[in-house]
C-alpha positions as CSV (number, residue, x, y, z in Angstrom):
1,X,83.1,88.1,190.4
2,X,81.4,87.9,187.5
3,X,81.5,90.8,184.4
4,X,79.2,92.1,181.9
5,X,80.0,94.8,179.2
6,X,78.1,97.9,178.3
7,X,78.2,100.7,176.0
8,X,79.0,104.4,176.8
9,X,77.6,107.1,174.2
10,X,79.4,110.1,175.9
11,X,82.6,110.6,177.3
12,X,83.4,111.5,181.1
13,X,87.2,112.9,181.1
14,X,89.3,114.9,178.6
15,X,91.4,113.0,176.2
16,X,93.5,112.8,173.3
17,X,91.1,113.2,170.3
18,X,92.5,110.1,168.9
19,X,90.8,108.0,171.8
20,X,87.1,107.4,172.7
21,X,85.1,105.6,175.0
22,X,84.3,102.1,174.1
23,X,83.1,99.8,176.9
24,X,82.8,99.5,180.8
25,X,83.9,96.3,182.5
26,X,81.7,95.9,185.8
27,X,82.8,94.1,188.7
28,X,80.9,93.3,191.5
29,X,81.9,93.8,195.0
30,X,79.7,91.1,197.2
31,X,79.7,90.7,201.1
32,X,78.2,88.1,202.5
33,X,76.3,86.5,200.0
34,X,75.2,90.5,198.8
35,X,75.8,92.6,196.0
36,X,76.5,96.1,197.0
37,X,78.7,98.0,194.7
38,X,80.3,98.1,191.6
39,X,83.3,99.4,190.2
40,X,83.4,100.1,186.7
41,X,86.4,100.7,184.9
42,X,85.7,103.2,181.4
43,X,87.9,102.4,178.9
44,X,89.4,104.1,176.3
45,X,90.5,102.4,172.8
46,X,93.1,104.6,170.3
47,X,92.6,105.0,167.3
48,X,95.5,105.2,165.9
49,X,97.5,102.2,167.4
50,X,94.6,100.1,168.9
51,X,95.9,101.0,172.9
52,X,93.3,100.5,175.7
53,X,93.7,102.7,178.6
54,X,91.2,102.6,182.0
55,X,91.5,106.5,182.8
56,X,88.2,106.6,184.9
57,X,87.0,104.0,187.6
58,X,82.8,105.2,188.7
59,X,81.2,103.5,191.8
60,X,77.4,102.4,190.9
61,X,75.0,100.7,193.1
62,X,74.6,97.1,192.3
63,X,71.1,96.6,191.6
64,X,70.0,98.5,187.6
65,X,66.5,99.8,189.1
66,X,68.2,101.8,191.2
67,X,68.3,105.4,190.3
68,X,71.6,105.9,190.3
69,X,72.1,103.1,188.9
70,X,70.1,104.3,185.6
71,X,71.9,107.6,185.6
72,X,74.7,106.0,186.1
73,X,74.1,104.0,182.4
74,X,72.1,107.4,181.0
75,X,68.6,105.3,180.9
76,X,65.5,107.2,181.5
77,X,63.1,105.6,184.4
78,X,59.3,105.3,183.7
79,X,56.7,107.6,185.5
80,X,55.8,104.3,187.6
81,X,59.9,103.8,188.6
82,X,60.2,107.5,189.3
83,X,57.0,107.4,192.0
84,X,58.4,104.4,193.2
85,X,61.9,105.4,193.6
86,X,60.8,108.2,195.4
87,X,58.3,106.2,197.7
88,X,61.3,103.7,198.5
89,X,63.6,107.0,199.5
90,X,61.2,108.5,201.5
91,X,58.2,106.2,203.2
92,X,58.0,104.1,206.0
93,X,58.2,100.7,204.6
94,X,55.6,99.3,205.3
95,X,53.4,97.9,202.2
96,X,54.8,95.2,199.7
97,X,53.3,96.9,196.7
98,X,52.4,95.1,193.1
99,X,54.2,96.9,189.9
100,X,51.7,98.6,189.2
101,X,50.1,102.3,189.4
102,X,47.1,104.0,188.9
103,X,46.0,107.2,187.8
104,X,42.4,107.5,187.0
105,X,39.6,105.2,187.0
106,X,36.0,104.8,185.7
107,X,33.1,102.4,186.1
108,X,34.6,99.0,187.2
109,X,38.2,99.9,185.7
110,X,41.3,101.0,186.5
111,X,44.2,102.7,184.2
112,X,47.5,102.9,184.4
113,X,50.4,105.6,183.5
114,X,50.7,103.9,180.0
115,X,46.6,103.9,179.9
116,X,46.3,100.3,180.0
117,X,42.9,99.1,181.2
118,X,42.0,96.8,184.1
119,X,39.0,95.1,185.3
120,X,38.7,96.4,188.9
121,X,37.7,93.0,191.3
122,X,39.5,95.0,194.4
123,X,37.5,97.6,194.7
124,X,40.1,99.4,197.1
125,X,39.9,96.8,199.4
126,X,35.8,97.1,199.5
127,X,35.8,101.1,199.4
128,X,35.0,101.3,195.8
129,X,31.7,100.2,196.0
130,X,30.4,102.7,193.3
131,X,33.6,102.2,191.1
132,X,35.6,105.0,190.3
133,X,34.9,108.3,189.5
134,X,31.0,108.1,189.7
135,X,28.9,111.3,188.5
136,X,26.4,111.8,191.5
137,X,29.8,111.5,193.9
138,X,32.4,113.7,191.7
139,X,29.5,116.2,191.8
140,X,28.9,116.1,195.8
141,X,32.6,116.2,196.5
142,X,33.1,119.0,194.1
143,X,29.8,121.2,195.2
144,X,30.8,120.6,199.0
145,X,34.4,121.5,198.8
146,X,33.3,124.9,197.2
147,X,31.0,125.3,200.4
148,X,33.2,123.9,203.4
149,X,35.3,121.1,203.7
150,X,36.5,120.6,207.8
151,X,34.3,122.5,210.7
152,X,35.6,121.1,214.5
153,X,33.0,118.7,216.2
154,X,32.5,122.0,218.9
155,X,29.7,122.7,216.5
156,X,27.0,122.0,214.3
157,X,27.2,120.9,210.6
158,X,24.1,120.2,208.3
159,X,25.2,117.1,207.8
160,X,26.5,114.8,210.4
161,X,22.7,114.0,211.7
162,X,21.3,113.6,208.7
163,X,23.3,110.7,208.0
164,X,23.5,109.1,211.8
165,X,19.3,109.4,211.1
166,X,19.4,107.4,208.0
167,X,22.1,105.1,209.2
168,X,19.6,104.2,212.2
169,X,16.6,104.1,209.6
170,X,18.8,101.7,207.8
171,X,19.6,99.7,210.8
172,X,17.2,99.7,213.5
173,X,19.8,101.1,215.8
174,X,19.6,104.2,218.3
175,X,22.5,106.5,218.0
176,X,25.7,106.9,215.8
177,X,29.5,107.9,216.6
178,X,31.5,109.2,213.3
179,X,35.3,108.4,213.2
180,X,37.4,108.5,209.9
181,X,38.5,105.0,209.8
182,X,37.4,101.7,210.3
183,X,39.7,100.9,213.1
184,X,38.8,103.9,215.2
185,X,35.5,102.9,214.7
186,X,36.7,100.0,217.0
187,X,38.5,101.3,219.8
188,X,35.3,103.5,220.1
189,X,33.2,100.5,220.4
190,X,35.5,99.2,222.6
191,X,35.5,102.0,224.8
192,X,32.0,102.2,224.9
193,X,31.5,98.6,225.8
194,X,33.5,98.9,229.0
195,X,32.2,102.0,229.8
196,X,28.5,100.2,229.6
197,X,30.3,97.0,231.5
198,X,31.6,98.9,234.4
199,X,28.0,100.9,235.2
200,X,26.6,97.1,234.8
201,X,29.0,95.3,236.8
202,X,31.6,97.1,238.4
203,X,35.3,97.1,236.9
204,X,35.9,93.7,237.0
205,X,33.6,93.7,234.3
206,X,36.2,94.4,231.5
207,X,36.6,91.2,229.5
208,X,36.4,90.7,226.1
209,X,36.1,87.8,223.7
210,X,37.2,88.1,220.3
211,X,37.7,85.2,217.6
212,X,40.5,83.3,216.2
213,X,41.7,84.0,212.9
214,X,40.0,87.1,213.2
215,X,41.2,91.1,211.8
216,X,39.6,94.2,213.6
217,X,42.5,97.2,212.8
218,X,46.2,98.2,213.4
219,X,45.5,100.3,216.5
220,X,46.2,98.7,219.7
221,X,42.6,98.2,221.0
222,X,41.5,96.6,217.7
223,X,44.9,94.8,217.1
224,X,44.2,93.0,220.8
225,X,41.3,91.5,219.3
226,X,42.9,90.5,215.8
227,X,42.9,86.8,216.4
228,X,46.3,87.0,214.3
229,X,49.9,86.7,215.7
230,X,51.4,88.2,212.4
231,X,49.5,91.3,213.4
232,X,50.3,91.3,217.2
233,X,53.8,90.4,217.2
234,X,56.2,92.8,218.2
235,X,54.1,95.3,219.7
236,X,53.3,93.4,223.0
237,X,52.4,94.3,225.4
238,X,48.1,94.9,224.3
239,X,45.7,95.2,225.8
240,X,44.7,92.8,228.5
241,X,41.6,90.8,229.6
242,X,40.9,89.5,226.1
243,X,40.4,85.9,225.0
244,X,40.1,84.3,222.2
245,X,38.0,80.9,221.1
246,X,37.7,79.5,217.6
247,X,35.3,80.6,214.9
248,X,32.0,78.9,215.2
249,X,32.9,76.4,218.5
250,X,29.9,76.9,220.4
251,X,31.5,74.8,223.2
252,X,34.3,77.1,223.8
253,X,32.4,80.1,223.5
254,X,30.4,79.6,226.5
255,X,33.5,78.5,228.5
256,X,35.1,81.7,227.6
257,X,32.0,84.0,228.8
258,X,30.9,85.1,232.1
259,X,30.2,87.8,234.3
260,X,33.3,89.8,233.7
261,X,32.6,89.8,230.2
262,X,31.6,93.1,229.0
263,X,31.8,92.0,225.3
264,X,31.5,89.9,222.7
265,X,33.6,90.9,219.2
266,X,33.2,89.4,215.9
267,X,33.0,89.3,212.2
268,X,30.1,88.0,210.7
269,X,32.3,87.1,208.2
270,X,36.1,87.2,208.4
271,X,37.4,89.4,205.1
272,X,41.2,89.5,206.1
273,X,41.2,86.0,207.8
274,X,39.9,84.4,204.3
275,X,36.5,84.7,203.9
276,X,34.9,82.8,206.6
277,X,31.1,83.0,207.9
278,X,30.2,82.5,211.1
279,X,27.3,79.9,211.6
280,X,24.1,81.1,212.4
281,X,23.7,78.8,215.4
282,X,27.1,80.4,216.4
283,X,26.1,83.9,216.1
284,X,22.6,82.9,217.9
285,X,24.4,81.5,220.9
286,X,26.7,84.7,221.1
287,X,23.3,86.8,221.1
288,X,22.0,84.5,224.2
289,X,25.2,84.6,226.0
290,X,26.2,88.6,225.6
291,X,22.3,89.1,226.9
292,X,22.3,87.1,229.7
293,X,25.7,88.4,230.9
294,X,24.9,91.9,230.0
295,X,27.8,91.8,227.9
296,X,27.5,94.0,224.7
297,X,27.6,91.8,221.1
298,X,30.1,93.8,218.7
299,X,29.7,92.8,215.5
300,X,32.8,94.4,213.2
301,X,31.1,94.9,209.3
302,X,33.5,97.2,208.4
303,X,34.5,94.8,205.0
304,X,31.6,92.8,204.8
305,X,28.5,95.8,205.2
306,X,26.7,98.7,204.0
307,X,25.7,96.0,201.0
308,X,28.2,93.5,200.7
309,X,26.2,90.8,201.2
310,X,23.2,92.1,199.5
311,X,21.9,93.5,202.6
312,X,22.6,97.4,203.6
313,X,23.7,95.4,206.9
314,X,25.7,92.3,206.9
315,X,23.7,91.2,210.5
316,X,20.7,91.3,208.2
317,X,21.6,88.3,206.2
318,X,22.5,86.1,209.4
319,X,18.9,87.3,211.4
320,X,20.7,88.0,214.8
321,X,21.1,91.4,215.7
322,X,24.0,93.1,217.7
323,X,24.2,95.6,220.6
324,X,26.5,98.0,218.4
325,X,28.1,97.4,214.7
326,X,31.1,99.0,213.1
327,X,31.0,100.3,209.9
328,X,34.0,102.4,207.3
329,X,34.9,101.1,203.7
330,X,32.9,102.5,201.4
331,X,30.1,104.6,203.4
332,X,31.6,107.8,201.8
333,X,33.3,106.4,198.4
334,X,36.7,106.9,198.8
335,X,36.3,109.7,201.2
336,X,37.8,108.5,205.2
337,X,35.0,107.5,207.3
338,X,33.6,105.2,209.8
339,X,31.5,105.1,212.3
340,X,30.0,102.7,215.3
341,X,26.2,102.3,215.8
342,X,24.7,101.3,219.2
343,X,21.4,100.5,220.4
344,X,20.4,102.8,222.9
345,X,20.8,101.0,226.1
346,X,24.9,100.6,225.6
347,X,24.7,104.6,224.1
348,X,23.5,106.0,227.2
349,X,26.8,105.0,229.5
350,X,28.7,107.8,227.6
351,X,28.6,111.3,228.2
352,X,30.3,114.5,226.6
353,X,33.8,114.4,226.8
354,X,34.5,111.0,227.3
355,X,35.0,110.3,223.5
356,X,35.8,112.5,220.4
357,X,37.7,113.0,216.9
358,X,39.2,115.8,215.0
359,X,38.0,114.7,211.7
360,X,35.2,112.2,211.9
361,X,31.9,113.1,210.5
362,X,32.8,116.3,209.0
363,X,30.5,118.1,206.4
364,X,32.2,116.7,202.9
365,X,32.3,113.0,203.9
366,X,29.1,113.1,205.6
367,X,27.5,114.6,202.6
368,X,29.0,111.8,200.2
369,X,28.2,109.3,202.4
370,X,24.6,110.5,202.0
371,X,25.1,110.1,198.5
372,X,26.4,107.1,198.7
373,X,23.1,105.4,200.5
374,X,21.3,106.9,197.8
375,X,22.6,106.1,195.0
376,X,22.8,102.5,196.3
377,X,19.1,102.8,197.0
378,X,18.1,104.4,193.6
379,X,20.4,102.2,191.1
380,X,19.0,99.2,192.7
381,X,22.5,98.2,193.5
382,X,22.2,95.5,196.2
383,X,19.7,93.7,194.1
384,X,22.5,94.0,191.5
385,X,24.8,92.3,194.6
386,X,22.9,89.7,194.7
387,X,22.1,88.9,191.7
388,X,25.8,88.8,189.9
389,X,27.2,87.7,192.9
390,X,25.4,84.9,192.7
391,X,26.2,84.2,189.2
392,X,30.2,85.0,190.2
393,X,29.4,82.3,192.7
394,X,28.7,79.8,190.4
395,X,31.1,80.7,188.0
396,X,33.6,80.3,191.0
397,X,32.0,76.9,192.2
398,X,32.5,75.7,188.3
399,X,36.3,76.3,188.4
400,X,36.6,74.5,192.0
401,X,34.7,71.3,190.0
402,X,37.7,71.5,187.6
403,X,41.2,72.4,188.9
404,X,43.3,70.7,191.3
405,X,44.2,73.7,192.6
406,X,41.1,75.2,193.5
407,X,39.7,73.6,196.9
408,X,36.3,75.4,197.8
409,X,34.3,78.9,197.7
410,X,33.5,80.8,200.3
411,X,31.4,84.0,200.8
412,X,28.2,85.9,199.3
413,X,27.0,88.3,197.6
414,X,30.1,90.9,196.8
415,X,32.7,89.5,199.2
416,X,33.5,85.7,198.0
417,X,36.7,83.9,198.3
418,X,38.6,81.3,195.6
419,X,40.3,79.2,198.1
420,X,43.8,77.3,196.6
421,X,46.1,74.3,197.2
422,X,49.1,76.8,195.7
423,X,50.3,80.4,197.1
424,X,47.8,82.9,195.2
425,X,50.1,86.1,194.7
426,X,51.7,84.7,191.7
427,X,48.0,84.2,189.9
428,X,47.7,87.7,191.1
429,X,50.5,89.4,189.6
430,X,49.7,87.1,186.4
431,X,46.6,88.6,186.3
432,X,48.1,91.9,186.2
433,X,49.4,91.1,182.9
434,X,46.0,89.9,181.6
435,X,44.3,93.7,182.8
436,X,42.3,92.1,185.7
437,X,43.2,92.6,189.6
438,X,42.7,90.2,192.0
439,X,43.8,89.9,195.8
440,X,45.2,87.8,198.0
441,X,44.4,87.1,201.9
442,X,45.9,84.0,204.2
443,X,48.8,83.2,201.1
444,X,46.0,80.7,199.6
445,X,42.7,82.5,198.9
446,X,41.9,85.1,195.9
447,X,39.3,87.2,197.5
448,X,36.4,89.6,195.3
449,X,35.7,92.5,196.8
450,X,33.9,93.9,193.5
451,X,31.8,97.3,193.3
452,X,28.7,97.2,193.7
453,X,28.0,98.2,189.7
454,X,30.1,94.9,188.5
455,X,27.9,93.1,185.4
456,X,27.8,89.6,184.6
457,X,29.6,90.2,181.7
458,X,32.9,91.3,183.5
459,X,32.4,88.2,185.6
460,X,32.8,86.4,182.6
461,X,36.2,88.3,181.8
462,X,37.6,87.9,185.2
463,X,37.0,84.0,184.8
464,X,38.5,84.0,181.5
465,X,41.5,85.0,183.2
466,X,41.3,82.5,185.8
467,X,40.8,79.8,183.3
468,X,43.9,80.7,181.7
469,X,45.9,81.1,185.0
470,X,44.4,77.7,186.5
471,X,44.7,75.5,183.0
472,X,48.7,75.8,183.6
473,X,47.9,74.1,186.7
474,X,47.0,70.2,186.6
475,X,43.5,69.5,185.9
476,X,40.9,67.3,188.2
477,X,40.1,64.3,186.8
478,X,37.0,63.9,185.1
């Protein structure tokens, strides 16, 4: 056991006036190889002849963040321990969250509880694509939640086709289903896929082929075709008929589809799996096979669209086009919603009733969402993608040249990855400490998922950072 002393500044039980509290001595109870309690014994010094009596034993929890703990020892917790005290009491646990929170943002920054400033290179995971707190979108929420916020799907709202029309004006596409998340977006791709491969072929027709490495969502039609085990394990048994062949292996692609298949799933590019493209002579063969098997071609943009790349449409960069495309992240700016466009032939195998949602495409997130497409039409915002992410790309490709630990740089445009020899997380909770956030995907690659309004200028701070991160690392020769 081992002991540590600490000062009380009160005292607990009644006693002679002649004694007061002086110290605690701590020990620690352990079980198997833990530390669970601790008993501490208050003791009381006299005065007057120098006795030293224990007359109180408390039992505290073991670890000092603890609440109790700090009560325990009269030490006030900080707004960010108090929300994340009361997040470890009462949510599911299921997020491994950085020290850090967040209560207000503007532009391409984020600020703390203490008011520190960060430079933003998250983005939400690719939702913030305007930043925080932009004017035209604080005014749209704020004007349509005076109006109406939530009308059911059994009727009309002014809304909800004027953005499935500009979203096929964008696109080329036929039709539009709204959902409120990226995932759903899936399983109603999914769905409608099948439904389109049993009018062409029967049921056998139900196959799908998804990708290796790949992340579609945390429902179980989307987790089926997450080419992941980390993501699939424990919650067998999914879905069935799907298979899975390797990112850009043309050879195993067409051994994988048939007649059976009714689609073809990918990501242009993989966000979650590490920032991966697929070739273009890849996605070209997956457009020859999926039409000659009258399989649908799914392609999954929900990170890497709506201007990630530089083009509204991550399909337009690659020049193949797919049968239906799922969309989310940051078509309403913050606001929950996604959707799945589908060319017309695929569209008509559904009919009323066969799919639905509660929430998706209501009136406030489709109006922001139609904000959101103008504003990045009007601020000239996916030139702005490609421009500075062009120059982050360089800026990237000059640290590779120089560190040991840096081994390549993958992506375009807004959605680029820094991929390392050495775990990433602990550059990115470094880089808390400097007031720029980065993320991690597949332990080794720092991925930027920037807004959309990120200048060259910030580029330059973010690399700053990652100078002074990397130059504790061993340099490449010269």
């Amino acid at each position: 056991m081992s002991n540590f002393t600490a000062t009380f500044q009160f005292c607990r039980v009644p006693v002679s006036r002649c004694y007061i509290v002086t110290s605690t001595i701590i020990e620690r109870i352990r079980y198997g190889g833990y530390e669970l309690w601790n008993i501490a014994y208050v003791f009381w010094d006299c005065f007057c002849c120098g006795r030293r009596k224990c007359l109180e034993t408390v039992l505290v929890p073991s670890h000092p963040n603890d609440s109790a703990a700090r009560s325990f020892y009269n030490e006030p917790m900080s707004r960010l321990e108090q929300i994340a005290d009361l997040e470890k009491r009462f949510l599911l646990p299921t997020y491994n969250r950085y020290p850090v929170g967040f209560e207000r943002g503007k532009g391409v920054f984020l600020y703390d509880f203490e008011g520190k400033k960060y430079l933003d290179f998250v983005a939400g995971l690719g939702v913030n694509a305007l930043g925080h707190a932009h004017p035209r979108i604080v005014k749209a929420i704020r004007e349509q939640a005076a109006r109406v916020i939530h009308l059911s799907n059994l009727y009309y709202n002014e809304y909800q086709g004027q953005l499935a029309e500009r979203l096929c004006q964008l696109s080329g596409f036929d039709r539009v289903f709204f959902s409120n998340s990226g995932t759903e977006a899936m399983e109603g791709a999914i769905k409608l896929a099948r439904l389109a491969g049993h009018k062409a072929g029967g049921e056998a027709k139900c196959q799908l082929v998804a990708l290796q490495d790949s992340f579609h969502g945390r429902t179980f039609g989307s987790m089926s075709l997450t080419g992941q085990d980390k993501y699939r394990k424990g919650f067998e048994p999914l879905l069935d008929n799907v298979s899975f062949v390797a990112q850009n292996d043309v050879a195993a692609l067409r051994a994988a589809v048939n007649a059976n298949t009714c689609a073809i799933v990918l990501e242009p590019i993989f966000g979650e799996g590490g920032i991966l493209e697929c070739s273009e002579e890849f996605l070209r063969e997956c457009r020859v096979l999926a039409s000659q098997h009258q399989a649908a071609l799914i392609f999954d943009e929900i990170q890497c669209g709506l201007g990630r790349t530089g083009k509204m449409f991550a399909f337009q960069s690659f020049g193949v086009v797919p049968d239906i495309v799922t969309i989310a992240k940051p078509i309403a700016a913050g606001v929950p919603l996604g959707a799945f466009l589908s060319k017309e032939h695929f569209a008509s195998a559904i009919a009323p009733g066969q799919h639905g949602t509660t929430f998706g495409g209501g009136p406030l997130a489709c109006r922001v969402a139609l904000e959101y497409l103008a504003i990045v039409e009007e601020e000239h915002l996916l030139e702005n993608v490609v421009k500075v992410g062009g120059y982050l790309h360089e800026q990237l490709q000059e640290l590779a040249g120089k560190y040991a630990s840096v081994r390549e740089v993958r992506g375009r445009g807004f959605i680029q990855g820094l991929v390392l020899d050495i775990p990433a997380r602990p550059l990115v909770e470094q880089g808390l400490a400097e007031g720029v956030l980065f993320n991690v995907t597949q332990d080794t690659v720092l991925r930027f998922l920037p807004p959309f309004l990120l200048e060259e200028k910030h580029v330059d701070k973010g690399v700053r950072v990652l100078k002074k991160l990397l130059g504790k690392k061993r340099k490449k020769a010269a």
